[in-house]
C-alpha positions as a printed Julia matrix, in Angstrom:
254×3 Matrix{Float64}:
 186.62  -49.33  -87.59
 184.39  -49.67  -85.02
 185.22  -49.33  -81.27
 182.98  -52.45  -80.0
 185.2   -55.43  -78.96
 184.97  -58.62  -81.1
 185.24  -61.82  -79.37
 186.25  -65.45  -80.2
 189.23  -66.84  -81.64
 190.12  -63.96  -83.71
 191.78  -62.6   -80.84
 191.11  -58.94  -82.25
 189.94  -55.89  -80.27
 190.74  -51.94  -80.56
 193.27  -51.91  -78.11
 195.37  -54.82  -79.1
 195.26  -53.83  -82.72
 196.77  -50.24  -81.42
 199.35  -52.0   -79.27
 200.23  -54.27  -82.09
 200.64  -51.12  -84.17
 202.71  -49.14  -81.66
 204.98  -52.21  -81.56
 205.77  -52.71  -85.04
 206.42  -48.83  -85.64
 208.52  -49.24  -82.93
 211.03  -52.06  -84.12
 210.99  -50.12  -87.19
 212.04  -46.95  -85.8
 214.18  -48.31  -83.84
 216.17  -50.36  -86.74
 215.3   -53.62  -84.53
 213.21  -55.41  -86.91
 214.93  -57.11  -89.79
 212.61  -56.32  -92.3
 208.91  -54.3   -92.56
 207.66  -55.73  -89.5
 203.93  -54.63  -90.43
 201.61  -57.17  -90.5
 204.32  -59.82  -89.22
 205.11  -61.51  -86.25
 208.2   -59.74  -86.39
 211.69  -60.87  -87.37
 214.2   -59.03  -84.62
 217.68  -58.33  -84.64
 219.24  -61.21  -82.16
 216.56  -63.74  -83.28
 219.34  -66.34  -83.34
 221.14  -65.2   -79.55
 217.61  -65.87  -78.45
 217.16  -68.94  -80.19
 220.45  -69.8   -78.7
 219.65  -69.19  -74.95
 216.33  -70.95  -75.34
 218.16  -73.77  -76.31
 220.3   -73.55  -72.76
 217.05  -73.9   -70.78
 215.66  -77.74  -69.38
 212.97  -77.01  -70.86
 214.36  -77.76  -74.84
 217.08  -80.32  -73.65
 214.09  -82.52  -72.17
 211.8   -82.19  -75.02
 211.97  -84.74  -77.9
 208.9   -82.98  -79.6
 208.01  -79.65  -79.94
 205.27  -77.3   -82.16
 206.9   -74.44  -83.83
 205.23  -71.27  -85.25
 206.07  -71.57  -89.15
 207.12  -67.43  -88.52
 210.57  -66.45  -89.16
 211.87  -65.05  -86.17
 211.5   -68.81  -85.05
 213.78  -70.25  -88.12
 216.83  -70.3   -85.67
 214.57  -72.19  -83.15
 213.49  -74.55  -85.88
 217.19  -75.18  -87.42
 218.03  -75.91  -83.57
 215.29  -78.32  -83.36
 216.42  -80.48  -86.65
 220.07  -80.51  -85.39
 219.03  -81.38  -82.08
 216.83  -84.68  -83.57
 213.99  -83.2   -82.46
 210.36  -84.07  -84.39
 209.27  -80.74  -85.2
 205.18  -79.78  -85.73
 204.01  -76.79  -87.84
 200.44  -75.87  -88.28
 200.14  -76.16  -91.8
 199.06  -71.82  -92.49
 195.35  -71.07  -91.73
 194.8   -74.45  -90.83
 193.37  -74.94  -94.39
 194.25  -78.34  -94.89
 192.68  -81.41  -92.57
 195.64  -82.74  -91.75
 196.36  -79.24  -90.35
 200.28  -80.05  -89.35
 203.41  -80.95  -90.85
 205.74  -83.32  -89.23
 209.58  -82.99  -90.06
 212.39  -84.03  -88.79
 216.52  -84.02  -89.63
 215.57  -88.0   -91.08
 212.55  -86.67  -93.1
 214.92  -83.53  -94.47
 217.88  -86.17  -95.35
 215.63  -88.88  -97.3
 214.42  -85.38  -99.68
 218.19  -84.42  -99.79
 217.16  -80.93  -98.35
 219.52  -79.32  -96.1
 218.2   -78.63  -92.42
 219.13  -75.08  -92.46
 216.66  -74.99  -95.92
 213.76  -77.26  -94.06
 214.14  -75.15  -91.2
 212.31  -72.08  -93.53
 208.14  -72.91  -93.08
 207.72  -73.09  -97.27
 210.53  -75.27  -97.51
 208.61  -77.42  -94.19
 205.79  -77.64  -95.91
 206.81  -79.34  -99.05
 209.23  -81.92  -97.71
 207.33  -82.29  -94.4
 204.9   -84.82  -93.67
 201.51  -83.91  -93.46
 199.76  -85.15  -90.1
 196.57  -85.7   -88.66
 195.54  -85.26  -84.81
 195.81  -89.03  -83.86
 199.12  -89.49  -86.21
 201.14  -86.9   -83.71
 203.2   -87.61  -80.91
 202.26  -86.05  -77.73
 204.06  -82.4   -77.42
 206.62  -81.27  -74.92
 207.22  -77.99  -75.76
 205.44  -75.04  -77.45
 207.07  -72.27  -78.86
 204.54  -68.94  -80.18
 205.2   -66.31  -82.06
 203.87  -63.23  -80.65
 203.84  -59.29  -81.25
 203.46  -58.1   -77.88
 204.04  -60.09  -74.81
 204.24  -59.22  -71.03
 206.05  -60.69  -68.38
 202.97  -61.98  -66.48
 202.73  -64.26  -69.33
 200.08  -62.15  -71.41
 200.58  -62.88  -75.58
 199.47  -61.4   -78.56
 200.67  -62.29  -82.16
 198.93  -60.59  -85.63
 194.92  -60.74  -84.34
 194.02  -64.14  -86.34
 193.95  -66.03  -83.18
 195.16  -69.29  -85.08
 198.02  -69.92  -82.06
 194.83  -70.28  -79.37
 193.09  -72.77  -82.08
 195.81  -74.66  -83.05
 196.39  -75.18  -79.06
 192.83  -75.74  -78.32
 192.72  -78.71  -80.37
 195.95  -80.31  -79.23
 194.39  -80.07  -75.62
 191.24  -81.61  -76.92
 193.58  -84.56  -78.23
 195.48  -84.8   -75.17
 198.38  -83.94  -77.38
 199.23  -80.92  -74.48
 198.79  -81.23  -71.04
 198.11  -78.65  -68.76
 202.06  -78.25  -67.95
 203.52  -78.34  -71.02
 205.43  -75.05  -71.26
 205.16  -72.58  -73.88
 207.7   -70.25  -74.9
 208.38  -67.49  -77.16
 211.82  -65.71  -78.41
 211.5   -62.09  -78.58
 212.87  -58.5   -78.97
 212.72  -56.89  -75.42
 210.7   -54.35  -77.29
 208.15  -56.03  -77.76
 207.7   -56.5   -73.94
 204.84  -54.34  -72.59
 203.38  -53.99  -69.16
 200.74  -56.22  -67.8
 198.06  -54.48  -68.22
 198.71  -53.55  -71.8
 197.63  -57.62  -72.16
 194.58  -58.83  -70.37
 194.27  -62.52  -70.25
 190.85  -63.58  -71.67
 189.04  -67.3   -71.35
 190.58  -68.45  -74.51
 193.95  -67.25  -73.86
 196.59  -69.3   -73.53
 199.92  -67.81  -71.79
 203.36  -67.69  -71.63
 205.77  -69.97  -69.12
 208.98  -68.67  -70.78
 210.08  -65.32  -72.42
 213.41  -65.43  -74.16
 215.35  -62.39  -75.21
 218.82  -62.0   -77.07
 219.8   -60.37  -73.59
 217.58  -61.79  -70.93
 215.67  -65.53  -69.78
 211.94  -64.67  -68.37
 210.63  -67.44  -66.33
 206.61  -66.75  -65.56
 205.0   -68.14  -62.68
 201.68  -66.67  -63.13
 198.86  -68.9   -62.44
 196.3   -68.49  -65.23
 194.06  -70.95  -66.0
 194.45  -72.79  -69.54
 191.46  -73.53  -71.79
 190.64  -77.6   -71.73
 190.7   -77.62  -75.29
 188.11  -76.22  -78.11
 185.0   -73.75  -76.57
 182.39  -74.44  -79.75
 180.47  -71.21  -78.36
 183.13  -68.86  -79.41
 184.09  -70.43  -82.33
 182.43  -67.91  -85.11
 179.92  -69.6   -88.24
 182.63  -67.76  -90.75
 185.47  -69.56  -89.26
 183.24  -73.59  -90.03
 183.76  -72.56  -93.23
 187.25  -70.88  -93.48
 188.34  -74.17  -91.66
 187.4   -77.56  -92.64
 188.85  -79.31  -89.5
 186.73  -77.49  -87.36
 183.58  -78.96  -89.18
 185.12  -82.3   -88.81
 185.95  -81.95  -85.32
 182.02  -80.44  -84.2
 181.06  -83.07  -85.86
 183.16  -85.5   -83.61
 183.0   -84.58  -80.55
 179.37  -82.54  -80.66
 177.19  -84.26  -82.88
């Protein structure tokens, strides 16, 4: 592989796919991942104490809708959601599909006779949920990420794809986010890294909140959020691997 930097949404260069690496051999070795973390955003040992504390915070008591990662260290988060009443989105995987998100809710769960603790599990999301375009959502007031590595200036990375800056990008450009809507993440502590393990790039969006089984991170750092989709670093490979993002040039540019 070469060592020249690729740039754009796929998130990936040489020294984040190391640190990714070095973070899943470490869970691993360190019996805190719950299975083969390789690959993964990684399911941790405590995933539900975290999921618990984040649920403590302000910030999920005074949000009535919130976009959830479909990974499953977030399934605790998720469950929480659904019990709470909370409308919960999930990017429907890849963002294959043009309705790209899947709306569900405890009501939606009960009218499919599915259990919430079943919905709660992404495959099980996707086939009760309701599949939702941009202007059929409800404006967002909390985001939780799953990431890989994450730093406590508020720096993010999850498996290289890049799809959590996209999928954000185009809630911004819908006015579905707003500049202050905080995002969160629940975490193993080790998978926190120092700063400058994590440089923030233009397309990056960080962290507000860091929750551990042991430990609440608030960030204050200032970095500046993307104001939705940048067409110049979207690559021609990803037009075609995405059919929303045809849709959406065609929209907004054309």
């Amino acid at each position: 592989m070469s060592d020249k930097v690729k740039t754009g949404w796929s998130g990936y260069n040489l020294e984040k796919d190391r640190l990714r690496s070095e973070i899943w051999s470490l869970l691993k070795e360190e019996k805190a991942a719950i299975r083969d973390p390789f690959g993964h955003i990684p399911n941790f040992v405590g995933a539900e104490k975290a999921a618990e504390k984040l649920t403590e915070l302000p910030i999920w008591r005074d949000a009535k809708t919130i976009k959830c990662n479909p990974d499953s260290p977030q399934v605790p988060v998720r469950l929480q959601a659904l019990k709470d009443g909370k409308r919960l989105y999930m990017a429907v995987p890849k963002l294959t599909n043009t309705r790209c998100f899947v709306e569900l809710t405890a009501e939606i769960l009960r009218q499919n006779n599915v259990e919430l603790g079943e919905g709660a599990i992404a495959r099980q999301a996707l086939k009760f949920g309701r599949l939702v375009s941009f202007t059929e959502m409800q404006p967002i007031d909390l985001v939780m990420v799953g990431c890989v590595a994450v730093t406590r200036n508020g720096g993010r990375t999850g498996k290289g794809a890049g799809f959590a800056d996209l999928e954000l990008a185009m809630l911004k450009t819908f006015g579905l986010i707003e500049s202050n809507t905080p995002i969160a993440t629940t975490t193993h502590p080790l998978q926190i890294v120092a700063d400058s393990r994590l440089p923030m790039q233009a397309h990056d969006w960080s962290l507000n909140w860091i929750v551990t089984p042991f430990e609440v991170i608030e960030i204050n750092a200032d970095f500046p959020r993307p104001t939705g989709l940048n067409w110049d670093n979207i690559r021609p490979e990803q037009y075609q691997k995405i059919p929303i993002l045809r849709k959406l040039k065609d929209q907004f540019i054309d």
